[in-house]
N, C-alpha and C positions, 0 to 999 in steps of 0.2 A: 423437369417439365416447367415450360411459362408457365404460369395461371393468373396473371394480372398484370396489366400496365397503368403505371399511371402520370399522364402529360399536363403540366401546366407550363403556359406561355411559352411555348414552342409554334417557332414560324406563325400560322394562321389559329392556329389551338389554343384557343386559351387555358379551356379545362377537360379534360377528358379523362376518365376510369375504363379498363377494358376489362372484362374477366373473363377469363380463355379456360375454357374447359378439356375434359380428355378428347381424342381423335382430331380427325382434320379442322383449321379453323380458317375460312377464307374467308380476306377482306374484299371486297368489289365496291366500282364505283366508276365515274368518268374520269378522263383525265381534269387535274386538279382535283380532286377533290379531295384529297390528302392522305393518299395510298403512305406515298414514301418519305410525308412526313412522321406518319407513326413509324415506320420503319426507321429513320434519322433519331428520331424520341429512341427507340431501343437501342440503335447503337450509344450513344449520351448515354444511358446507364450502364452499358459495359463495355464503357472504356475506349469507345474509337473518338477517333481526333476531331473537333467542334470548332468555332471561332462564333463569333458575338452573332454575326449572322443569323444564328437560332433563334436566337430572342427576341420573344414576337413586339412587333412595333407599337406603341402603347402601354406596355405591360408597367408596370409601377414598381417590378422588384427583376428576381430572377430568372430564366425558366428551368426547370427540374424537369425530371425523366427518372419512373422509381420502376423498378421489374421484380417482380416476385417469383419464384422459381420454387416448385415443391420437389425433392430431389429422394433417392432413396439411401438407407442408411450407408452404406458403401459406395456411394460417390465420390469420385476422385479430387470434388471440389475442397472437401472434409480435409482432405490431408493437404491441401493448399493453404488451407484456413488456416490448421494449428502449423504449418511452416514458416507463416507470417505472423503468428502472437495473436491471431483474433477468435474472439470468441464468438460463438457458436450452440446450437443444440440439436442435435441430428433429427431431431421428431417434431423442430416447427420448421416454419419455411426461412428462406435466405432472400434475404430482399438486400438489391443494390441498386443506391439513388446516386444521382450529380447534380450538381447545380452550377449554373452556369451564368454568369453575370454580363450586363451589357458591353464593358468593356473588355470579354472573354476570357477573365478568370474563370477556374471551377474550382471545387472542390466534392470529392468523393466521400461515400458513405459506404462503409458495409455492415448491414445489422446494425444502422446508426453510428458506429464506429469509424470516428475517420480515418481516412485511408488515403493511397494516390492512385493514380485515373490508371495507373501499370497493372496496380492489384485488380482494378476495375476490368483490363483489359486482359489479365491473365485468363480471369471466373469468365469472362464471356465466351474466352476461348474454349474452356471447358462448359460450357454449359450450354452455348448455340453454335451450330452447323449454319451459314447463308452462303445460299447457291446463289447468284444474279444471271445478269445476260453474260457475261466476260469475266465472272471469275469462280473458282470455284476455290472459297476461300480456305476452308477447313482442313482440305486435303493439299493442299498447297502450303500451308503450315506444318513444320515438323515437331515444336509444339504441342500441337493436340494427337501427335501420333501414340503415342504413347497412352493415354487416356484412352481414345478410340479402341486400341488392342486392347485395353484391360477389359472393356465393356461389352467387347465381341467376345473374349471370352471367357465373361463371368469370374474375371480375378479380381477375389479380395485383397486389399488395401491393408486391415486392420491389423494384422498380427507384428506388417514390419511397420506400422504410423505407431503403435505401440511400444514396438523393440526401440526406434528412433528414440521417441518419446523419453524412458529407461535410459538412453543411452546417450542423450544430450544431457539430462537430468544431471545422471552419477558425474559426467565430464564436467561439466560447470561448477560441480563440489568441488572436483577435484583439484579445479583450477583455483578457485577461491580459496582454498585451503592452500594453493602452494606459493600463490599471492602474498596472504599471512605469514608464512613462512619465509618470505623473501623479505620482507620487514619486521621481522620477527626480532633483530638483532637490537636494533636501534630503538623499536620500540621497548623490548626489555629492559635495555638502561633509565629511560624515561621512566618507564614503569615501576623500576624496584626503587630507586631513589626516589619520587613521589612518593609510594609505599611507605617507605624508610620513614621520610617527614610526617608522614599522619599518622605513622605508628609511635612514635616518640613526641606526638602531640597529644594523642589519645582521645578526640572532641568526642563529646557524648551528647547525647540529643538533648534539650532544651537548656544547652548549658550555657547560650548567649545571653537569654533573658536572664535567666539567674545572675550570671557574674554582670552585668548589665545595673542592676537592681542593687545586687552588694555595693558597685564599687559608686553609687550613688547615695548611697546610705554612708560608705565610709568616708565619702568626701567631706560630707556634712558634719560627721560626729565631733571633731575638735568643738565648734559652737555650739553644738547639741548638747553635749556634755556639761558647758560651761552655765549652759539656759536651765538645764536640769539641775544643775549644782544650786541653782539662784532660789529655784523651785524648792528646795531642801529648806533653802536656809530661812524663805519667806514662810511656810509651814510651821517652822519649827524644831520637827524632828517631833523626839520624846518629851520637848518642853513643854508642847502644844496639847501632848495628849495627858501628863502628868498634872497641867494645870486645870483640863477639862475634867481630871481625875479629881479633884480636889473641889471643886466648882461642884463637882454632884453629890459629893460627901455631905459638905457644907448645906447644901439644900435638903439633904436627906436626914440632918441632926435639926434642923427648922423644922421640919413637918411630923419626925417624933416629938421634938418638945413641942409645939403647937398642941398636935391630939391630946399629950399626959398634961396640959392645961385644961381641958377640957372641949379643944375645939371641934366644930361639929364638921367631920371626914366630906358634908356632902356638901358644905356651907362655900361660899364665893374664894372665901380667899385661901382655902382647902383645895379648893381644884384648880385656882390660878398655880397654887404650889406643885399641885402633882402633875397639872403641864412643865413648868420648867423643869423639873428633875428626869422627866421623860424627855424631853427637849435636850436638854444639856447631854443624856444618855447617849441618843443617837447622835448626837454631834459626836463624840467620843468611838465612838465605834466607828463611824464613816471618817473621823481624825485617822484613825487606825488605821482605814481601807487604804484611804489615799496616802498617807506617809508607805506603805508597803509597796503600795502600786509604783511609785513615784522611785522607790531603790528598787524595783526591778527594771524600772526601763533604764536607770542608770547603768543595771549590772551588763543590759544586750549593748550601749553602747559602749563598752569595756576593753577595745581591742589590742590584740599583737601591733604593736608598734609599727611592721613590716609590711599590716594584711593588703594594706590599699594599693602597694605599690606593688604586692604581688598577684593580685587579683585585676588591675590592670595591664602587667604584663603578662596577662593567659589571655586574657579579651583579646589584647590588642593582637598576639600569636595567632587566635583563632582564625579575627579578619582578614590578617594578613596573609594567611591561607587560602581563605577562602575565594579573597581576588586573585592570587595566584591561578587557582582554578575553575576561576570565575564561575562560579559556585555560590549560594548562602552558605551561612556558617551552619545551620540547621543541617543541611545536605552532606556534609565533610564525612559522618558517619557511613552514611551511604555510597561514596566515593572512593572510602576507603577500604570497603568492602565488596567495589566493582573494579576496582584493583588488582587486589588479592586473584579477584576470580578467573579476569582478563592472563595476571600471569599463572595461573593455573593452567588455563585453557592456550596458551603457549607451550610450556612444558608437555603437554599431550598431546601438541598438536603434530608431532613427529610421527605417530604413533597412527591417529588421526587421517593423515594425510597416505600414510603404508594401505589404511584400510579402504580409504576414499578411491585410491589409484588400481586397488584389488577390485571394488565394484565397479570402476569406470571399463576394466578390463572386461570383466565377466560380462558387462552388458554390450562390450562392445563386440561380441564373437556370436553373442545370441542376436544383436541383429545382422550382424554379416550371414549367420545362419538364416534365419527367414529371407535377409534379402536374397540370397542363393533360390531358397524355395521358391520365391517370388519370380526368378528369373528363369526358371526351371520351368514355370506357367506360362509363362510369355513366351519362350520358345514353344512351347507346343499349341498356344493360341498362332501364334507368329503362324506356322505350317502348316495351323485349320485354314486361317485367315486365306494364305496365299494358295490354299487349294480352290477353296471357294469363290475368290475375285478369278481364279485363271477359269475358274468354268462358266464363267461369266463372260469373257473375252470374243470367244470364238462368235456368240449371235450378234456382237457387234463390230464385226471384222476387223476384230484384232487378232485372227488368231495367232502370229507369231511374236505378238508380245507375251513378256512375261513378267510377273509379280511376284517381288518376295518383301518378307517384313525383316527391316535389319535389324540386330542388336546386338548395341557394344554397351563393354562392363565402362564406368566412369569408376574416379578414383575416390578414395574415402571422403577426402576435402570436399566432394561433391555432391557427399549422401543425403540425403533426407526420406521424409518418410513416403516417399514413392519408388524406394529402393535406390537400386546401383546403375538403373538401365538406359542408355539414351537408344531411343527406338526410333527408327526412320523407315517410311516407304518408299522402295527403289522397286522401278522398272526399268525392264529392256525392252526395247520398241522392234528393233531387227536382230534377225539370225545373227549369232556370234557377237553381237554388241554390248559392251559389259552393262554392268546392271548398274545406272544412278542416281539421282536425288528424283523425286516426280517433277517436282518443280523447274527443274535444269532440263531433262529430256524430252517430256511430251508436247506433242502440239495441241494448239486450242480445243482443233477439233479433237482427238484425242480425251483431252482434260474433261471436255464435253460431256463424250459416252462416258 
């Protein structure tokens, strides 16, 4: 059902909101006063044909035309929606806008989603009936025949927009998987031989900064060494500490014979003494620290003759992997490990693709099954329908026409989720006259009643 319109800068309208409630809703007015511009504003949002003409004179942008439609959970609009990719929620309403530019562009919305003015043109067809003076649009489309019969008699949509659903789903697995499998060949080789290379490289995570670090430290060590070496010999070694050895003895035989002369421990030149021999002490032990310190850093820059040259040629293998794979070096582990799983997931995909082509099957038989039931419905709505329009006939002297609802099966290529059926109304006008299209047979006046 409408329940809103809403017009900007159309023809004489600038701005306009309608909200259209349940039961009958009549517009009145004089001529001009813009009956069949609201009417021009609703077709602009579903979809019938416009030119710049719309767009009111003055206007500083577009004019748009937006319809709101509250619809019930089983509207045939629903399985139009999910047959085009748009989304949807059965329990709010469906609003479809246009917008229409001065130099008669448009562009279409459904649910804000854009779309083309054909989807626009589809939903209108299912979703407004307009009788005029000279046509009678709906029934004249074969199109909405089909909708119409489902609505007359109360056939659900949802078991085969479902089975559909299921059975595009498991088909496009199936296809995608046998896609892979059609490149499956070429990629494997690619694949295990990359493989091969980072398996027989072996990178391991942070191991660029690392060797990075080393092979800058082993550049440097030849004159490191040499500077360390200079460090040694400007020290001393054990000369420096044997001599500081001797320095405190000698201080330390002066301050016993000083005291066993009689001098007094607390006197001036008593504590000048027992600072130097504390003084000279700790020089001798920090002599120690640092000759110690000093051959250890000698001993870390001590290396294999070979190391630098083989620690640059892992760096450089690393990198030169890694652009291969245009890749960081950091990531190689990772690469080398979505490898492995890529050709995993080849090897299984035989197997894979056996069980993907088993469900595409199975869903393809359960909805050919409901679509059956589905058509099953529509035949017996089909021969309510045409009982009901023939007794309709006779009060308005047609009695020797006659009505029936056609349907024919279409082919699989043709399924979606409104089943298998193309549906048509065909009458016969005279005695013995075959039955065919409404649109090809009847006359105006006829089309009329």
């Amino acid at each position: 059902m409408l329940i809103g319109l809403s017009i900007r800068d159309v023809v004489l309208i600038e701005s306009l909101d309608l909200a259209i409630g349940e039961g009958l809703t009549a517009l009145t007015g004089e001529t001009g006063a813009g009956k069949s511009i609201i009417l021009d504003a609703l077709g602009l949002a579903t979809g019938a044909r416009a030119d710049a003409g719309l767009v009111r004179r003055g206007a500083s942008g577009h004019a748009s035309a937006t319809a709101i439609f509250a619809l019930p959970a089983d509207h045939p609009a629903f399985a139009y929606l999910d047959d085009k990719g748009l989304s949807y929620a059965r329990d709010e309403d469906l609003v479809l806008r246009r917008q229409l530019s001065p130099d008669g562009r448009s562009r279409a919305f459904v649910n804000d989603q854009a779309t083309s003015v054909g989807v626009l043109k589809d939903l209108g067809a299912l979703l407004l009936e307009v009788h005029g003076q000279h046509e009678t649009v709906g029934l004249l489309d074969p199109k909405t025949h089909r909708g119409l019969l489902d609505t007359f008699g109360g056939v659900s949509l949802g078991a085969v927009a479902s089975a559909w659903s299921a059975w595009r789903a498991a088909r496009d697995k199936a296809d995608h998987l046998r896609d892979l499998a059609s490149r499956a060949t070429a990629e494997t080789e690619e694949l295990t031989l990359r493989l091969a290379e980072l398996d027989r490289l072996d990178p391991r995570e942070g191991e660029e900064p690392s060797l990075a670090e080393e092979r800058a430290l082993l550049s440097s060590a030849e004159k490191a060494m040499a500077d360390i070496a200079a460090a040694q010999d400007a020290l001393g070694g054990d000369n420096l500490s044997g001599r500081l050895a001797q320095a405190y003895r000698a201080l330390e035989r002066a301050r016993d014979r000083a005291l066993q002369a009689g001098a007094q421990a607390e006197g001036s030149a008593m504590t000048r003494l027992s600072a130097a021999c504390e003084a000279v002490d700790r020089a001798l032990v920090e002599a120690q620290e640092a000759s110690a310190a000093i051959d250890a850093v000698a001993e870390s820059f001590e290396f294999e003759p070979d190391r630098l040259e083989k620690a640059e040629e892992r760096l450089f293998a690393l990198r030169a992997m890694a652009r291969k794979l245009n890749v960081l070096v950091d990531d190689l582990p990772g690469k080398r490990a979505e490898f492995a799983a890529r050709l995993q997931a080849i090897e299984t995909s035989e197997d894979a693709l056996r069980a993907a082509d088993k469900d595409a099957a199975e869903a393809r038989e359960a909805y050919l099954y409901a679509a059956e039931a589905l058509s099953a419905e529509r035949r017996a709505a089909g021969d309510a329908l045409a009982q009901a329009v023939e007794a309709e006939l006779a009060p308005l002297k047609l009695e020797k026409a006659r009505f029936r609802v056609a349907l024919e099966p279409v082919g699989e290529e043709r399924a979606g989720p409104s089943g298998l059926d193309r549906v048509a109304f065909e009458i016969s006008t005279n005695p013995g006259a075959p039955f065919g299209p409404m649109e090809a047979i009847a006359s105006g006046g006829e089309l009329a009643r």
